[in-house]
TITIKOL-278382 format. One line per field, with one value per residue (C-alpha): residue number from 0; residue in three letters; x, y, z. Coordinates in Angstrom, 1 decimal. Layout:
<rs>
fiza = [NUM, ...]
zagu = [ALA, ...]
xx = [X, ...]
yy = [Y, ...]
zz = [Z, ...]
</rs>
This chain:
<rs>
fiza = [0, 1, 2, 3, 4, 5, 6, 7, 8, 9, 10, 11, 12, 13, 14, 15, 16, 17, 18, 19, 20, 21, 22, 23, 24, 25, 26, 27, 28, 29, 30, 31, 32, 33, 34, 35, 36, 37, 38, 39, 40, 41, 42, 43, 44, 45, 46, 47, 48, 49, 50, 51, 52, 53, 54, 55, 56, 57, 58, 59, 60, 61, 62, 63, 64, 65, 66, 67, 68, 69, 70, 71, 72, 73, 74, 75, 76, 77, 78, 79, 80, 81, 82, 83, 84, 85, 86, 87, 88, 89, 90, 91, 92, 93, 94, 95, 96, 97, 98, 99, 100, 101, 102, 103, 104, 105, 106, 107, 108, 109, 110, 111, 112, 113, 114, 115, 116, 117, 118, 119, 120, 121, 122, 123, 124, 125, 126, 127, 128, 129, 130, 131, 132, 133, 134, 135, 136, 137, 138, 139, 140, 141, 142, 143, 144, 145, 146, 147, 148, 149, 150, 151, 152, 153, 154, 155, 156, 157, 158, 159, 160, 161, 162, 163, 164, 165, 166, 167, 168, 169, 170, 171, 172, 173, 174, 175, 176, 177, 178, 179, 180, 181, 182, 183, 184, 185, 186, 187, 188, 189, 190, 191, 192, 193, 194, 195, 196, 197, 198, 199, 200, 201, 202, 203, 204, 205, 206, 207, 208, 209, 210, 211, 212, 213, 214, 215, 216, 217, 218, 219, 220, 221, 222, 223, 224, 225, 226, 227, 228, 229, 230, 231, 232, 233, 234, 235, 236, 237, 238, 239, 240, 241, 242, 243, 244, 245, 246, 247, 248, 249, 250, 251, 252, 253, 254, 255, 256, 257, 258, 259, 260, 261, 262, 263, 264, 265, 266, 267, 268, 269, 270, 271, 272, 273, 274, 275, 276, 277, 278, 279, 280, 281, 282, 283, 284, 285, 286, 287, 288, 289, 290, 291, 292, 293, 294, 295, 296, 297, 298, 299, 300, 301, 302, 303, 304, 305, 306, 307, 308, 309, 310, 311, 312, 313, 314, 315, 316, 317, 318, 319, 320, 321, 322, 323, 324, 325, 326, 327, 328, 329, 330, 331, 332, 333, 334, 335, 336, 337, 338, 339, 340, 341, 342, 343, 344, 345, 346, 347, 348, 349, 350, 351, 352, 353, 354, 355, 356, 357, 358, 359, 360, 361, 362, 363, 364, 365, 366, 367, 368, 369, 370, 371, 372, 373, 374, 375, 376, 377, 378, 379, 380, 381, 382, 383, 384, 385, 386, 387, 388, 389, 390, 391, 392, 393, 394, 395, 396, 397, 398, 399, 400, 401, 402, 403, 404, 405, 406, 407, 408, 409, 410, 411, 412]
zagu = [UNK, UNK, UNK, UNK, UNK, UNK, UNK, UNK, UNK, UNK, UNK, UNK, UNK, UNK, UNK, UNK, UNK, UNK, UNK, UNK, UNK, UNK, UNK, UNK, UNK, UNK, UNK, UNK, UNK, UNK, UNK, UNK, UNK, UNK, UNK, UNK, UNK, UNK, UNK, UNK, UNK, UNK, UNK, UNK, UNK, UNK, UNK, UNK, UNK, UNK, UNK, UNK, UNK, UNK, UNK, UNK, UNK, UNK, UNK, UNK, UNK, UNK, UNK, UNK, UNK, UNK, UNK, UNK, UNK, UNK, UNK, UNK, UNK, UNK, UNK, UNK, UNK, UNK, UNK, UNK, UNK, UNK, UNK, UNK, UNK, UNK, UNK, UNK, UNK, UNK, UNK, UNK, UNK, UNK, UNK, UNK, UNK, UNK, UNK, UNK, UNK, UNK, UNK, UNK, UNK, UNK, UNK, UNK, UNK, UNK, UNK, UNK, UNK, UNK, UNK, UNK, UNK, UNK, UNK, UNK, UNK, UNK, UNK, UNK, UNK, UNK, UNK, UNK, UNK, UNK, UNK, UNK, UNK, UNK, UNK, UNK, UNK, UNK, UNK, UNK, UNK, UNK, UNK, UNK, UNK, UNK, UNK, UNK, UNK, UNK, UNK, UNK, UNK, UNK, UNK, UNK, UNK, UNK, UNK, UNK, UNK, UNK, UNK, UNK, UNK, UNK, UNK, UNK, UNK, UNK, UNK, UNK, UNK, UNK, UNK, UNK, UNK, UNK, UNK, UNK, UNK, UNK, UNK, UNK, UNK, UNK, UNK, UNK, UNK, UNK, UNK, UNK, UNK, UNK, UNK, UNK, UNK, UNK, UNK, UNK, UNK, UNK, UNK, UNK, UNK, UNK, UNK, UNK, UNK, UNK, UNK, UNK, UNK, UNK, UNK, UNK, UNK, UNK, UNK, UNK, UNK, UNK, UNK, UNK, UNK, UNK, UNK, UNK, UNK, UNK, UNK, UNK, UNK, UNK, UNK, UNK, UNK, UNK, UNK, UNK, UNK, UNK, UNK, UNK, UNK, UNK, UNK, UNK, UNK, UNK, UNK, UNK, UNK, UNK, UNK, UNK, UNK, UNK, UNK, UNK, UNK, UNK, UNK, UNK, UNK, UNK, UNK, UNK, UNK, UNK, UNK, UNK, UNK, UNK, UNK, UNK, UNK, UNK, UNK, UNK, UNK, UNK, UNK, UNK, UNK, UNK, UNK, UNK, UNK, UNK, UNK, UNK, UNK, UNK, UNK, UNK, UNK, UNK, UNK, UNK, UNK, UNK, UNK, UNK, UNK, UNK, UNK, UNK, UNK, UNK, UNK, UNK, UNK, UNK, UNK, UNK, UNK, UNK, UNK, UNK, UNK, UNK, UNK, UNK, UNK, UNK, UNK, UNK, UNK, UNK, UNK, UNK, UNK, UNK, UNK, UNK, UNK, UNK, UNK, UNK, UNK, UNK, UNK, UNK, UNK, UNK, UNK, UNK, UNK, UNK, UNK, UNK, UNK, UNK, UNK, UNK, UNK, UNK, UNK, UNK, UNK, UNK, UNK, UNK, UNK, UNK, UNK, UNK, UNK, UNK, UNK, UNK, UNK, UNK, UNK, UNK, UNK, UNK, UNK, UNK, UNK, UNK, UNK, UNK, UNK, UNK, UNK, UNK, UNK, UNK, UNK, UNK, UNK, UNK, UNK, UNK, UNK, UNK, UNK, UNK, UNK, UNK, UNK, UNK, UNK, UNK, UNK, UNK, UNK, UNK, UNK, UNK, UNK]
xx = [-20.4, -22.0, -21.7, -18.1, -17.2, -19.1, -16.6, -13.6, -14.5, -15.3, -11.9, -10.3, -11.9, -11.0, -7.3, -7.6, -9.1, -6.4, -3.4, -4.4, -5.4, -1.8, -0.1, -1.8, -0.7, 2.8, 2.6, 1.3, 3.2, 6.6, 5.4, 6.8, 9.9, 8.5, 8.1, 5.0, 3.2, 3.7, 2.2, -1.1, -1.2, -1.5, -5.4, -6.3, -4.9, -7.2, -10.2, -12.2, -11.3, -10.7, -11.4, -14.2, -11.5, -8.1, -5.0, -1.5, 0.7, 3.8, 6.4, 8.6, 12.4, 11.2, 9.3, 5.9, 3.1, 1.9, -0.8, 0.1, -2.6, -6.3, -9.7, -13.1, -15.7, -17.8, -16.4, -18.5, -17.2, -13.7, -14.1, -15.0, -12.1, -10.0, -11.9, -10.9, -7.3, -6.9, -8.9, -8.5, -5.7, -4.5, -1.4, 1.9, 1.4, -2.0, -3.3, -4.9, -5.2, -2.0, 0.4, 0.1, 0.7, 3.8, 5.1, 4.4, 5.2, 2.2, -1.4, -4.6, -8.1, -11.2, -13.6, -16.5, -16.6, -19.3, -20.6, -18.7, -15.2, -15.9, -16.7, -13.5, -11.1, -13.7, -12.3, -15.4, -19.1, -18.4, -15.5, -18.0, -20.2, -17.7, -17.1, -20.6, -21.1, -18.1, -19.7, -16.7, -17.7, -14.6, -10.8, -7.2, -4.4, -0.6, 2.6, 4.7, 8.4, 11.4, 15.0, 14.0, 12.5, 9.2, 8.1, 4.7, 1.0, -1.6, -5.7, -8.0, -11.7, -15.2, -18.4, -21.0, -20.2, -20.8, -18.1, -16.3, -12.4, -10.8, -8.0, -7.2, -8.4, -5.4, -2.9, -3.8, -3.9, -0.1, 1.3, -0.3, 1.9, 4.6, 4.8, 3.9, 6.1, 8.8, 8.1, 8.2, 11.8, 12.8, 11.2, 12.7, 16.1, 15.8, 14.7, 17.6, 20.7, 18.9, 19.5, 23.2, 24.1, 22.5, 24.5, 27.3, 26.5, 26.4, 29.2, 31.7, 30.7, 31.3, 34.8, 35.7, 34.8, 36.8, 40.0, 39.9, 39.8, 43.3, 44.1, 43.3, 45.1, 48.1, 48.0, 48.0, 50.8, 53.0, 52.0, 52.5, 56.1, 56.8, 56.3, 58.2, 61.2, 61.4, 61.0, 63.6, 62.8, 61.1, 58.2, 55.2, 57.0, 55.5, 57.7, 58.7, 58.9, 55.4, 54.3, 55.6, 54.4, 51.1, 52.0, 52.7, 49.7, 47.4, 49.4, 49.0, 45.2, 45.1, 46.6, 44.6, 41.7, 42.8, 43.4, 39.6, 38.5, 40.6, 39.9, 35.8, 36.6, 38.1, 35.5, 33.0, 34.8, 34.4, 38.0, 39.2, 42.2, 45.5, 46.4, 50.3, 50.2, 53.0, 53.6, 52.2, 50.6, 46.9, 46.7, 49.7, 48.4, 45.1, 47.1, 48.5, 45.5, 43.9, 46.5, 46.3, 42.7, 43.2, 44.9, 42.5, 39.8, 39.4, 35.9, 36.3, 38.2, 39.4, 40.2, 42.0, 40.4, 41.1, 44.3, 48.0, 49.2, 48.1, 50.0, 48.8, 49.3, 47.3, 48.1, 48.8, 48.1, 44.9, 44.2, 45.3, 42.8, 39.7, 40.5, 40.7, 37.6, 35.5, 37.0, 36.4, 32.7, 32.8, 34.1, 32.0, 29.0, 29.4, 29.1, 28.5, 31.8, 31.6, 33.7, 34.7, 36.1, 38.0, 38.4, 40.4, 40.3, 41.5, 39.2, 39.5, 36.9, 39.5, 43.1, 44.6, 44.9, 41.6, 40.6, 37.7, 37.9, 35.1, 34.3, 31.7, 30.8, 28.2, 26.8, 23.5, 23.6, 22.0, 18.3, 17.1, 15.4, 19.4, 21.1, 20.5, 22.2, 24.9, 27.7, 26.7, 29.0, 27.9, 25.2, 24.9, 22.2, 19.2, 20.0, 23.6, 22.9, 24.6, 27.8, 30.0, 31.0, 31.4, 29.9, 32.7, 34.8, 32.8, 32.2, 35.9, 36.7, 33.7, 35.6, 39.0, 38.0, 36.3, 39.4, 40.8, 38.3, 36.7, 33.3, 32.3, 28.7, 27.1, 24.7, 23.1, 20.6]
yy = [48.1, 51.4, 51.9, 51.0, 53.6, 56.2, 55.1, 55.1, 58.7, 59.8, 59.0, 60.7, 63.9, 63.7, 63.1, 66.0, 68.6, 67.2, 68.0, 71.2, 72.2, 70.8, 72.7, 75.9, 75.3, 75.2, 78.2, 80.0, 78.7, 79.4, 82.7, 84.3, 83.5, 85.3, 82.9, 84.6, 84.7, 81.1, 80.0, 82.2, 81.2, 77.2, 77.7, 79.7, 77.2, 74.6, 76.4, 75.4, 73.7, 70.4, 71.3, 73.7, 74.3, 74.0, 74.7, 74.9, 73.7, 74.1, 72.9, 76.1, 75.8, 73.8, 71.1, 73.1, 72.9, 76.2, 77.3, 79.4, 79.5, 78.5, 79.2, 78.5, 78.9, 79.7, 82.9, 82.0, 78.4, 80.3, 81.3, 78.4, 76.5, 79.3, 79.2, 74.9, 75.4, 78.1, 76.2, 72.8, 72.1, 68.5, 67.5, 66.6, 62.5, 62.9, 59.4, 61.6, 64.7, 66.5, 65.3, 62.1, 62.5, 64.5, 61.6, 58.9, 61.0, 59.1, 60.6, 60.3, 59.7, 59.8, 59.3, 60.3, 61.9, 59.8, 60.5, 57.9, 59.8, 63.3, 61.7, 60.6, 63.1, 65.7, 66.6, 67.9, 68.7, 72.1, 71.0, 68.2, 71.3, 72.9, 70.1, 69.1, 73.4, 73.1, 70.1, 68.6, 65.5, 64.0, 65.0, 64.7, 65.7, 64.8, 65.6, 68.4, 67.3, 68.6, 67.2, 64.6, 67.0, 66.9, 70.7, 70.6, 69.0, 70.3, 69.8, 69.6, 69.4, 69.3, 70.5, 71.9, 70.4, 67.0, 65.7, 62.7, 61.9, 58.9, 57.4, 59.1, 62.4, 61.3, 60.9, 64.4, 66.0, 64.4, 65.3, 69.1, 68.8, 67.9, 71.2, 73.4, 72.1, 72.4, 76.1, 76.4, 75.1, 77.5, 80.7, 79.3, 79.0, 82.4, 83.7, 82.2, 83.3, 86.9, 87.1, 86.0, 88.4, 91.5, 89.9, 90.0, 93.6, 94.5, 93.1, 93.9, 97.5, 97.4, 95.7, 98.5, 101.3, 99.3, 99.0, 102.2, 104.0, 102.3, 103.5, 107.0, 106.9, 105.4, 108.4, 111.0, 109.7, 109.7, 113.1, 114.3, 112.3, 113.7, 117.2, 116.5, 115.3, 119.0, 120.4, 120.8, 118.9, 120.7, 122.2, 121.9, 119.0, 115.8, 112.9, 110.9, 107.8, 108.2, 108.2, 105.3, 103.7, 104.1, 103.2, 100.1, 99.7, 100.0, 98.3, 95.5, 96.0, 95.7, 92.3, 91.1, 92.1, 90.4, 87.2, 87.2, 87.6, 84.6, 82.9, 82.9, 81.6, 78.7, 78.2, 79.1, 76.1, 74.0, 74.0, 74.3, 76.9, 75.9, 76.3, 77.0, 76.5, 77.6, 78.3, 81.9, 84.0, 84.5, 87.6, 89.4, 89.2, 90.4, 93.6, 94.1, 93.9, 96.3, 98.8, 99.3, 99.9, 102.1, 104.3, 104.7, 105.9, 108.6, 107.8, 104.6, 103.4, 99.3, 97.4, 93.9, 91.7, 88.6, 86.7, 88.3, 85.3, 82.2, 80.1, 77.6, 76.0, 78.5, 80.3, 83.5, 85.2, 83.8, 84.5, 88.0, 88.3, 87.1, 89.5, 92.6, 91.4, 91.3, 94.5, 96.1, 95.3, 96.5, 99.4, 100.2, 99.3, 101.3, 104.9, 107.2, 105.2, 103.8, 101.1, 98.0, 95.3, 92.3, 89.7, 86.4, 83.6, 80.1, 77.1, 75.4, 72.7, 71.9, 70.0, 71.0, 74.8, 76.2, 79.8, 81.7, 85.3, 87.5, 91.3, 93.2, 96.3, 99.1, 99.4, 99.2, 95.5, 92.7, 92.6, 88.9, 88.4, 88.6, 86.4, 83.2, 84.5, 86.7, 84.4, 83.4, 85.1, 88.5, 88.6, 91.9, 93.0, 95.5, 97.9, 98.6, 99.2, 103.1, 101.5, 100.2, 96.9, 93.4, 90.9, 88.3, 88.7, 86.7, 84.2, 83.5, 84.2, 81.5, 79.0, 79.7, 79.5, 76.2, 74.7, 75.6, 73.1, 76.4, 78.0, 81.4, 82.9, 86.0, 87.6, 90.6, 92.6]
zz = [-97.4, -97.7, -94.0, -94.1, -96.4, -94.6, -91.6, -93.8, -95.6, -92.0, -90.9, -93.6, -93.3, -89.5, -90.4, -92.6, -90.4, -87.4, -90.5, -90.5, -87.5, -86.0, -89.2, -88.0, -84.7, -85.3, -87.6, -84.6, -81.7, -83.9, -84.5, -81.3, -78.9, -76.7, -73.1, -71.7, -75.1, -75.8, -73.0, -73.6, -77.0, -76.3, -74.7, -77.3, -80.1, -79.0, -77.7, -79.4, -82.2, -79.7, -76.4, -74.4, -72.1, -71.9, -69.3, -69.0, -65.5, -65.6, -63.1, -61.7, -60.3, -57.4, -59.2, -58.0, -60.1, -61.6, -63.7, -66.1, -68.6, -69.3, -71.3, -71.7, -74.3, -71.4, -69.4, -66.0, -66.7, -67.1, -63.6, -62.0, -63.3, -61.8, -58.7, -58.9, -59.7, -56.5, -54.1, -54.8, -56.7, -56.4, -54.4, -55.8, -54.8, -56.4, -58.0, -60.5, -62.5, -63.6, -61.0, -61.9, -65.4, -64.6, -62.2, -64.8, -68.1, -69.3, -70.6, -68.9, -70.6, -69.1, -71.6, -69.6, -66.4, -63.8, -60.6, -59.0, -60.5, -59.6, -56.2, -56.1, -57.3, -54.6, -51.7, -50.2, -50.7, -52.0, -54.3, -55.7, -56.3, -57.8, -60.2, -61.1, -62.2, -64.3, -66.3, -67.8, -69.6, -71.4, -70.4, -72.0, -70.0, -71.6, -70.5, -72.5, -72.4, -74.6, -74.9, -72.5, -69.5, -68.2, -68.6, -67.7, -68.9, -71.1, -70.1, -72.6, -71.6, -73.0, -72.0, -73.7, -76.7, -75.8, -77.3, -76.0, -76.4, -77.5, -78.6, -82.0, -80.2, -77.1, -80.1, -81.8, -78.2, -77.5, -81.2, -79.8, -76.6, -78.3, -80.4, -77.5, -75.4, -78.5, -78.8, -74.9, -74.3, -77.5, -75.6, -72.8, -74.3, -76.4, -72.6, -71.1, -74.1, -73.8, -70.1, -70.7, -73.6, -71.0, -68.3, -70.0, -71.5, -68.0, -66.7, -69.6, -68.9, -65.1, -65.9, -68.3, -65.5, -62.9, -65.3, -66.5, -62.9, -61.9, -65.6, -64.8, -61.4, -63.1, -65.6, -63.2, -61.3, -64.2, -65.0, -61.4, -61.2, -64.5, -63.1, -60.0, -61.6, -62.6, -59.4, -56.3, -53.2, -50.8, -49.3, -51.6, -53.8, -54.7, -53.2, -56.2, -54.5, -52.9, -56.2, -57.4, -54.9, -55.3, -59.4, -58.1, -55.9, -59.0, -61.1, -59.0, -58.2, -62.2, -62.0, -59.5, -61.5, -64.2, -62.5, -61.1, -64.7, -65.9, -62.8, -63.5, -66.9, -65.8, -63.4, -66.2, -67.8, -64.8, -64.3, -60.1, -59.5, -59.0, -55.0, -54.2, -50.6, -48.1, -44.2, -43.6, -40.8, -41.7, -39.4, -40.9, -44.4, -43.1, -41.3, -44.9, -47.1, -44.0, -44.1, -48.0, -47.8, -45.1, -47.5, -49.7, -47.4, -45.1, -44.1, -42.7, -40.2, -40.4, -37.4, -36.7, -33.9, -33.2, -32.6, -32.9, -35.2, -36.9, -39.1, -41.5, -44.9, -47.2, -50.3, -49.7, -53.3, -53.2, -49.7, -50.2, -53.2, -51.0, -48.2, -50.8, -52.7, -48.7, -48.0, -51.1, -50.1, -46.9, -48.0, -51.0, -50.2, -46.9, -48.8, -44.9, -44.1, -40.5, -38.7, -40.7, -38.8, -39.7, -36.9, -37.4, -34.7, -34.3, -35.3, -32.1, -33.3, -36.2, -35.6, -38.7, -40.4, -39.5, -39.1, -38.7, -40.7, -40.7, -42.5, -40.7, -42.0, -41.2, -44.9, -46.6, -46.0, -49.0, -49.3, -48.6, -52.4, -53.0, -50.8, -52.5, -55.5, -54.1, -54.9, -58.1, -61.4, -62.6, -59.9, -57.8, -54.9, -56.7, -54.2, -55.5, -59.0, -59.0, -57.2, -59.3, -59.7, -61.6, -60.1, -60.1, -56.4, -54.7, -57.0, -56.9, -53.6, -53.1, -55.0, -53.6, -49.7, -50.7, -52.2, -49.1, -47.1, -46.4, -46.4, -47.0, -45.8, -45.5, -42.9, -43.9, -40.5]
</rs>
C-alpha cells in the first residue's frame, strides 16, 4: 500500500511540474509574433527541462524539409547534431525519423536507442560513428500541425541525463507541439497580413503617382487651351484642337487605369472578366496602340512586324488594354530608349482565331529571382524599384489573354 502511494504521489507531482512547465510555455511562445523568434524559442523551451536536445524541421513551400532550429545541453554535442542534420539528413520516403512522422501525422517513440537501431537508421560506418558520439538514448519526435496542416515536427532527445521517454512523456511532448505549432501558424499569419498591408502601402502609393501624372497633364492642357482661346491663330499659337486631343488621350488612359484596378478586384474576388467579343483586325489595333505611344516618346522608336492583317473574334477594349500595359513596359523599363518591336503573326498550328503577338524591347530586362512572380498582383522586379509603377498590368492582361484561350510568357536575356 505504501508503495502504491509513493506511485500515486509520484504521479501527481509529475502532472504538476508538466502543468507548469506547458503553462510557461505558452506564456513564452505567445510572447512574440515575431516568425523567426518563435521558432528559436521552441529549443530553448524544452532544453532542458524535457529534452537534452531538441530540433525544429519545418517543411518550406516545396514540401522540403528544413531545419530551422536546435540545441543541446552539450555545445560539442550541439555540433555534431548539426554535423548529422547537414550530412545525413534522412530522405523524404524515409521509414523513420522525421519524414515519416510528417507522412503519417503520427508520433514516433523509441524508448531506447540499441545497436541494432542506430545500425539501421546508419547510412554508413562514419554516420554510425556519428550517431554512437551523439549518444542519444531515448527520442520523441511529433508532428506540429495547425488548422488541419502539417507544419513541421518537433525532436526531443536525451542523453546525458539518462532519462528515458514514455508514454505520458509522448503525450506531454504532443500537448508541447501543439502550442508551438499554434504560435507558429499565428507568426506565420501576423508574417503574412504584415506583408499584405506593406504591399498594399506600396501599391496604393504607386497608383496615386500614376493618377496624378495624367492629372497634372490634364491640368496643364486646360491652362494652356485656356490661354490660347485668348490668343490669335498663328505662328507661335498653341492649336486648340491639339490640345484637346491629347485631353482626351489622358482622359482615357485614366479610364483604363481605372478599369485595371477594378478589374484585379474582381479577380482578387475570384471573379473572371466579362469578354465582349467582335470581328476585328488584330494588327490594326496593334498600329493604333503603337502610334499613341509613339507620341509620347522621343527616345524610342516602335516598330510593327509581322503580318498586314488578321482578323479574329477578340475583344478589342481588352485587347487594346494588354497591348498598352506590354508597351508601357517596353517603354519604361527601357530608360536609354532603343528599338521596341511589336510583331504579330498567324497561329498556323491553330484552325480557329489564333495569333502570336510579341513585345521585344532593349531594356534592363527581369532578373530570374523575379520571373516566377512577375505576373502575380502588386509584384514588381527588385531592379525597378525607382521606376514607377503598380504592379497590376500584367496580372490582368494575364487573366484577360487567358480568357481568350491565350497564354502570355515572358523571356528576359
Amino acid at each position: 500500500m505504501e508503495q502504491i502511494s509513493v506511485q500515486v504521489a509520484d504521479a501527481m507531482e509529475a502532472a504538476a511540474q508538466y502543468a507548469l512547465f506547458l503553462a510557461e510555455a505558452g506564456k513564452r511562445l505567445a510572447s512574440s509574433l515575431d516568425y523567426e523568434a518563435t521558432l528559436s524559442e521552441i529549443p530553448r523551451l524544452a532544453v532542458p527541462a524535457i529534452a537534452d536536445w531538441c530540433a525544429v524541421d519545418m517543411l518550406d513551400e516545396h514540401a522540403s524539409i528544413r531545419r530551422v532550429a536546435s540545441a543541446h545541453v552539450n555545445p560539442a554535442r550541439q555540433s555534431i547534431g548539426n554535423d548529422l542534420a547537414r550530412r545525413y539528413a534522412p530522405g523524404p520516403m524515409s521509414a523513420y525519423d522525421v519524414p515519416q512522422v510528417l507522412r503519417t501525422e503520427s508520433p514516433s517513440l523509441v524508448t531506447e536507442f540499441s545497436d541494432e537501431l542506430l545500425m539501421r537508421r546508419a547510412a554508413d560506418g562514419e554516420h554510425m560513428e556519428l550517431l554512437r558520439e551523439f549518444g542519444a538514448l531515448s527520442e520523441m519526435i511529433v508532428p506540429l500541425i495547425a488548422r488541419g496542416r502539417t507544419l513541421g515536427a518537433l525532436t526531443l532527445t536525451t542523453a546525458d541525463s539518462g532519462r528515458r521517454y514514455g508514454e505520458t512523456d509522448l503525450l506531454l511532448a504532443q500537448d508541447l507541439a501543439g502550442r508551438c505549432a499554434l504560435a507558429i501558424d499565428n507568426a506565420r499569419l501576423y508574417s503574412a497580413a504584415r506583408e499584405a498591408v506593406e504591399l498594399r502601402d506600396r501599391f496604393l502609393a504607386s497608383v496615386t503617382h500614376d493618377l496624378k501624372s495624367p492629372l497634372a497633364t490634364i491640368s496643364g492642357q486646360a491652362q494652356l487651351l485656356r490661354r490660347a482661346t485668348r490668343l490669335e491663330r498663328g505662328e507661335g499659337s498653341v492649336p486648340v484642337d491639339e490640345g484637346l486631343a491629347r485631353i482626351e488621350a489622358t482622359v482615357e488612359r485614366m479610364a483604363s487605369m481605372i478599369d485595371e484596378l477594378l478589374d484585379v478586384a474582381r479577380l482578387e474576388l475570384g471573379r473572371p472578366l466579362e469578354l465582349e467579343r467582335r470581328r476585328m483586325d488584330l494588327v490594326a489595333l496593334a498600329r493604333l496602340v503603337a502610334s499613341e505611344h509613339q507620341q509620347q516618346t522621343q527616345r524610342h522608336i516602335i516598330q510593327l512586324a509581322g503580318e498586314r492583317e488578321l482578323i479574329g473574334e477578340w475583344d478589342p477594349p481588352r485587347l487594346q488594354r494588354v497591348l498598352d500595359n506590354l508597351l508601357s513596359n517596353a517603354l519604361k523599363y527601357s530608360p536609354d530608349g532603343g528599338m521596341v518591336t511589336v510583331a504579330i503573326i498567324r497561329d498556323e498550328d491553330d484552325a480557329g482565331d489564333s495569333a502570336i503577338l510579341s513585345v521585344r524591347d532593349q531594356g534592363v530586362g527581369i532578373p530570374v529571382a523575379d520571373l516566377p512572380r512577375i505576373f502575380e498582383a502588386f509584384q514588381r522586379a527588385h531592379n525597378v524599384a525607382r521606376i514607377g509603377g503598380s504592379g497590376v498590368g500584367l496580372t490582368v492582361a494575364l487573366q484577360i489573354v487567358a480568357q481568350h484561350g491565350g497564354t502570355l510568357t515572358v523571356d528576359s536575356r
